[in-house]
N, C-alpha and C positions, 0 to 999 in steps of 0.2 A: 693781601692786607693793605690796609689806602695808608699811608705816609700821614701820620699829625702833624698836622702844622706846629711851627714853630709858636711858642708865646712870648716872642719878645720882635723888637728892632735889630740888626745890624748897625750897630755904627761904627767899627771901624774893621781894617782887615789884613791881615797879616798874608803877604804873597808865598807863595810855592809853586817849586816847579819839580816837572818829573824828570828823573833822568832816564836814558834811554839803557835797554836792558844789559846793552853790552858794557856801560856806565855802572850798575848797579851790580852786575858778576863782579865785576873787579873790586868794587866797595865792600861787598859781603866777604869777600875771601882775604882782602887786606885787615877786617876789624876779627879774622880768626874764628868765622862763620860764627860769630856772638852779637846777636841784636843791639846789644847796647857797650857794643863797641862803635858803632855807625853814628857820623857826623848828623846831628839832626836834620841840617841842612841836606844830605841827604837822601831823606825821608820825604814821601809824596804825603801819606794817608800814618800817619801816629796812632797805634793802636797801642804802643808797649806798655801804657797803664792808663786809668781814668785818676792818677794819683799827684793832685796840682799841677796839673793840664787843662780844666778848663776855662773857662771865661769869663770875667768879672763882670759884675752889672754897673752900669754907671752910678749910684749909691755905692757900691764898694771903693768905686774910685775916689768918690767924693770923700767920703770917707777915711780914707788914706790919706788925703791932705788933712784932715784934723786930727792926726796922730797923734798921741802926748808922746815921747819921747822920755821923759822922766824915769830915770834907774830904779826910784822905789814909788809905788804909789800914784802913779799915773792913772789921769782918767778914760784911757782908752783899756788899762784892764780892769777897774768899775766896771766900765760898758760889756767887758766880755763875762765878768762874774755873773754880774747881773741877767744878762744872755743866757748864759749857762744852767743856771739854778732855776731860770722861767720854763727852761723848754724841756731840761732833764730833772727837776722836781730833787734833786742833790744839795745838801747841804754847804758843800766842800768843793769848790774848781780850780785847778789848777792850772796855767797855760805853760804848754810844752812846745819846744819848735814842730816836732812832727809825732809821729805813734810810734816808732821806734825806739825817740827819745823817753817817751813814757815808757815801753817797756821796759830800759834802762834803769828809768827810774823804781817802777814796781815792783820787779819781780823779785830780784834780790832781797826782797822783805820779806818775800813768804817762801820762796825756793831756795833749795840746795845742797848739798851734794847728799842724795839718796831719796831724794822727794820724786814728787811726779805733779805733774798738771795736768788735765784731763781736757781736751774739749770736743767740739765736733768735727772742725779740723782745724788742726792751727795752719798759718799763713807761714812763708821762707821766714821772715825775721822775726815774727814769734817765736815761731818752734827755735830759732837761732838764740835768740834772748834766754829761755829755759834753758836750753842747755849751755849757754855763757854764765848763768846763775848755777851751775852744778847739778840740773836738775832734769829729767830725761822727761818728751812730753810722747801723751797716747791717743790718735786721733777718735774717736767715737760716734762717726757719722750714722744715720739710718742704713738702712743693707738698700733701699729705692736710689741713692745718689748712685748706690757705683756701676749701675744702668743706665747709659746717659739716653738710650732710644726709649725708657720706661718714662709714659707721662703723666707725674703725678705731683700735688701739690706740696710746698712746703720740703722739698728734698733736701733743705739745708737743715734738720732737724738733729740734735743729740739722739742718740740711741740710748734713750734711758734706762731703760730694762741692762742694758751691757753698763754703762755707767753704773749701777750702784752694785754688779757683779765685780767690776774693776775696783771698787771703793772694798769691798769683802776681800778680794784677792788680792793689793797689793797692804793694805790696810791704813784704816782712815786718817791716822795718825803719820802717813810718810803721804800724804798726797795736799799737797802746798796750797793749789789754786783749781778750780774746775772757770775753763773759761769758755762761754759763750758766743761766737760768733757772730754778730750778724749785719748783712746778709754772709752768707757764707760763703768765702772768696774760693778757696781751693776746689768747691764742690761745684764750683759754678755760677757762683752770685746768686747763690739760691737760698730762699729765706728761711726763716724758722717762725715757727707759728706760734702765737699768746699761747697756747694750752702746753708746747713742748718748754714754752719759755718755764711756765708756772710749776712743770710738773721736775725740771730741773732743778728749781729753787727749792723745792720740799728736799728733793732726793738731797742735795747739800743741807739745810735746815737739820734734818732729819740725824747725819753727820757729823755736822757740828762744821761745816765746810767753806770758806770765801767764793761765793758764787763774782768774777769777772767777766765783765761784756766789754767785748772787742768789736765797738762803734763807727765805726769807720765806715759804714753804710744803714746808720741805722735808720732815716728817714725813708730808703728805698723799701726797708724792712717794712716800716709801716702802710705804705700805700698797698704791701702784699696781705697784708692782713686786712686793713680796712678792704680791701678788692673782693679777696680769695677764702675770709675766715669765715663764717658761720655768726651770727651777732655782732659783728663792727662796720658794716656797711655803713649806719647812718652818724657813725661817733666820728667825730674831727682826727685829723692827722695828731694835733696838739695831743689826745686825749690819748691815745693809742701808745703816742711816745711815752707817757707819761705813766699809762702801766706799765709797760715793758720794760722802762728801768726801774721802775717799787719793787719789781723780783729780784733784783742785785742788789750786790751790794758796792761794790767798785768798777767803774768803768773807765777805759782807755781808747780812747780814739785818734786818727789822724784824721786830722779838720780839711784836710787835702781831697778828700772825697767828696761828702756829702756835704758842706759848707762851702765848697766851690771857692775856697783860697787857696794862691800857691803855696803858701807857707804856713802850716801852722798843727797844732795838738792839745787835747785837752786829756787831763784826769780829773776824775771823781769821784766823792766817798758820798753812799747817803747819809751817814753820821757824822755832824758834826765834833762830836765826842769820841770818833772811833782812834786809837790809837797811834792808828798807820800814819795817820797824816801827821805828826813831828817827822817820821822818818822819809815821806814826801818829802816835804820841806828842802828837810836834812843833805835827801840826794840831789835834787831838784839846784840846790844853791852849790852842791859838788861840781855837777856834771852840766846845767845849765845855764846859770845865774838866778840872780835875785828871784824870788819867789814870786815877785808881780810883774816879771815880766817872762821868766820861763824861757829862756834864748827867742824871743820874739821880740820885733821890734812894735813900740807904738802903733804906726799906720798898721802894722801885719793883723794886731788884737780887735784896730777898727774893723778892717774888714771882715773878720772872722766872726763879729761879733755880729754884724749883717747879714754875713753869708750862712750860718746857722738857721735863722727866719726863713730867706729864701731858698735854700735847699728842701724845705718842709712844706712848699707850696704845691697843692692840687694840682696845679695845671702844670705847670713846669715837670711833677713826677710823673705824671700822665706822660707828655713830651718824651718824656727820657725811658722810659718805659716801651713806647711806640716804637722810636729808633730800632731798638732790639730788635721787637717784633718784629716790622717790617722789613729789617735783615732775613728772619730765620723763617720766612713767610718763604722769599725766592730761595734757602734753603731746603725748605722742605720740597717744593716744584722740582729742584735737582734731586732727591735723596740723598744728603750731604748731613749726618750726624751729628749732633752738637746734644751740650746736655741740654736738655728737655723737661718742663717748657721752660721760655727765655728766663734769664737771671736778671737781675739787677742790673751790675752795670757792662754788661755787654753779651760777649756770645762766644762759648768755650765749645770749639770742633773737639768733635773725637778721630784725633789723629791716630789711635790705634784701628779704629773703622776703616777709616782711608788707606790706610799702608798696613794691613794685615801681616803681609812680610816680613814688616822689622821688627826686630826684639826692641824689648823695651832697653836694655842692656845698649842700644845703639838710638833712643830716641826718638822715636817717630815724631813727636809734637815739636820736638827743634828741629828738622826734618820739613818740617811743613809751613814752621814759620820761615825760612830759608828761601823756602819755595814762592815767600807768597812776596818776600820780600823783591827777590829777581821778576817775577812775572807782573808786581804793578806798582812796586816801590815800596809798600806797606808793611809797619813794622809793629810787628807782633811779638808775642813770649810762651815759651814753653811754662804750661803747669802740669808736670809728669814726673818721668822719673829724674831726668836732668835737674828740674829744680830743686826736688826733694834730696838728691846727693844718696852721701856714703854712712851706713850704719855708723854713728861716734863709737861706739866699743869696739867695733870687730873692723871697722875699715872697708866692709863689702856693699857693695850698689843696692840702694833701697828700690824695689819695685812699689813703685805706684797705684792707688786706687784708681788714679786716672791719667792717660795720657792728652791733655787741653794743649790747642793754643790758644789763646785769651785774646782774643777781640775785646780789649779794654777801651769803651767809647768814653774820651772827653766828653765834659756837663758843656753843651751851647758851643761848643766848635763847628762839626762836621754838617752838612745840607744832605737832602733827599739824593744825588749827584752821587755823592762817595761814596754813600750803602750800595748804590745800584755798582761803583766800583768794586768794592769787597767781594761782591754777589760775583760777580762777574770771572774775578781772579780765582775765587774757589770754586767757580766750576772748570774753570778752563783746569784747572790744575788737578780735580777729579777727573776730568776726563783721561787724561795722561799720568793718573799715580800709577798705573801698571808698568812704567817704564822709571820708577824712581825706585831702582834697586838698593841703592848702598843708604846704609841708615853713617851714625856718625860718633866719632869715638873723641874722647879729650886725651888733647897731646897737654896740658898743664890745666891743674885747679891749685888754689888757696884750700884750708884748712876750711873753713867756715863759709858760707851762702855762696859757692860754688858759680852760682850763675850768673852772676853779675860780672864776673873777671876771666872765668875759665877759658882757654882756647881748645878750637875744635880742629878737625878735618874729617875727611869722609874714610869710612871704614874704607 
């Protein structure tokens, strides 16, 4: 696969150095063999999210300096409303500091205690959010994701036929939210297609149900459909976005993704008359401030409101796109697993492929990011059974649809250079998984999202 050029300039740049391996044993075993216990400083190669890490355009910056700051009524959240309702056709935007904080805000409106949320798969602080609102969530992906060597298009799809079986069997009336992913993070960054999106929306219509889209990639979503669909080749990015939320009805994103800002979230209703939003509002001025400005600052709204546009442009999703590929090109030249074909924004190994060995009860995917992190500095995260933790009712280890580590690429960070690093680290480390016996046990977790604090050792 030939490397796409970049679509833009470098103008400035941020230094890194590697440490040497006997530097980095020590490092991983002092942060409690936990990724994101590690100084970022350091980190060689940052993989552990694509989630406000990447790189601002110089209009973003510009930007920034014309921040209104004003508590109520500022014109840099004008600018993001306005932003908002052009590109997602929404009557209603709200700005949130990040997507978490919006689940905070939402969910407690439609969940709790005995309800359920449905979607195709929720993400660690989603499914955390449902069940901090009382409410137990059920993943309902296609049965093609959880073959990551099967390659097939749209893997990030609801499984509707199981959807409206789930909606019969727990019943309509205990089930709060069915929520939409896309692209679909846990599965892979793998998309969902206009037709699975439409036939979802009936099956809730149908109901009587709150269809929720969890945004947070939703531009990568489109250039898969405009690509990959059947009739969308020659329709604009604009136009595509603009169906795909007319099926919802509430959407929640963190602008940290696909908007390419460090900081920042949005919610939205397509009805301006729909009820929900007094109690938006309501939470929104609880738990974040003032309503216009949603715990963002001024500059944060300017740039948000720009990095929306540019996150949506052809070439640049082209670009971002390619990266992957060109990753999981020398990939495949090794026979090295990952789900298939590339995802959106990066490239999730199948660490249970690699280390056959290890129970998932000991982590093969944190296991591997461990691995990848000593052999080239590079810091990666487990999406397996480690992230997904311990059944809330019974306290027992959830086994996982899949054992990922997430190659989460920063938007305009990384060069042609650090792929050929990655590539390099994971074969070298393929080559030698036969000698990586012991998988890895937690000596302490927290009650709730487990993987962010937990500490490890090796079985």
């Amino acid at each position: 696969m030939k490397y796409v050029p970049e679509p833009f300039r470098i103008k400035m740049v941020e230094k890194i150095k590697p440490l040497t391996r006997q530097e980095r044993e020590a490092r991983i075993q002092a942060a409690n063999y936990n990724l994101f216990g590690l100084h970022a400083q350091d980190v060689y190669i940052d993989l552990l999210t694509d989630s406000g890490t990447g790189a601002m355009s110089s209009d973003q910056w510009a930007g920034i300096m014309q921040g209104d700051e004003a508590y109520a009524g500022s014109k840099s959240y004008y600018h993001l409303i306005d932003a908002g309702k052009d590109i997602f056709g929404y009557d209603f935007i709200q700005p949130v500091h990040q997507g978490r904080a919006g689940e905070k805000v939402l969910f407690p409106l439609f969940l709790g205690k005995g309800k359920y949320a449905i979607s195709n798969t929720f993400f660690d602080t989603t499914r955390a959010h449902v069940e901090l609102a009382g409410a137990r969530a059920i993943d309902c992906v296609v049965e093609a994701a959880k073959n990551p060597a099967v390659r097939a298009p749209f893997k990030g799809n609801m499984d509707t036929a199981k959807l409206e079986q789930l909606i019969n069997e727990l019943g309509a009336e205990n089930v709060g939210l069915v929520v939409l992913t896309i692209t679909n993070n846990s599965a892979g960054g793998q998309p969902v297609s206009m037709e699975n999106i439409k036939t979802t929306a009936q099956i809730c219509k149908k109901y009587n149900l709150t269809l929720e889209i969890d945004a947070a990639r939703f531009a990568e979503n489109a250039y898969f459909i405009k690509r990959d669909e059947p009739g969308y080749g020659d329709k604009s990015l604009q136009d595509i976005i603009r169906e795909m939320f007319s099926h919802g009805d509430i959407f929640h994103m963190s602008s940290k993704k696909d908007a390419i800002v460090n900081m920042g979230g949005i919610l939205g209703v397509k009805d301006a008359a729909h009820p929900i939003i007094a109690g938006i509002k309501a939470h929104c001025i609880s738990y974040e401030g003032f309503y216009t400005y949603g715990g963002m600052s001024g500059r944060d709204m300017e740039a948000l409101a720009i990095g929306l546009y540019e996150g949506t442009e052809e070439d640049f999703l082209r670009y971002r796109i390619g990266q992957a590929e060109y990753l999981a090109a020398q990939l495949d030249t090794a026979g090295i697993v990952y789900q298939s074909p590339v995802g959106g924004h990066g490239l999730f190994i199948d660490a249970a492929a690699l280390f056959p060995h290890i129970p998932y009860t000991e982590f093969p995917a944190q296991v591997l990011a461990i691995e990848l992190y000593k052999e080239a500095g590079i810091r990666t995260c487990d999406i397996g059974s480690f992230m997904l933790g311990n059944d809330p009712d019974t306290g027992v280890q959830l086994q996982s649809d899949f054992e990922f580590t997430r190659f989460a690429i920063p938007r305009r960070v990384y060069t042609q250079a650090h792929f050929d690093i990655m590539a390099e680290a994971l074969i070298a480390i393929k080559d030698r998984a036969h000698t990586i016996e012991r998988g890895m046990k937690i000596t302490w977790e927290p009650p709730i999202l487990r993987h962010f604090q937990a500490k490890l050792a090796y079985v």
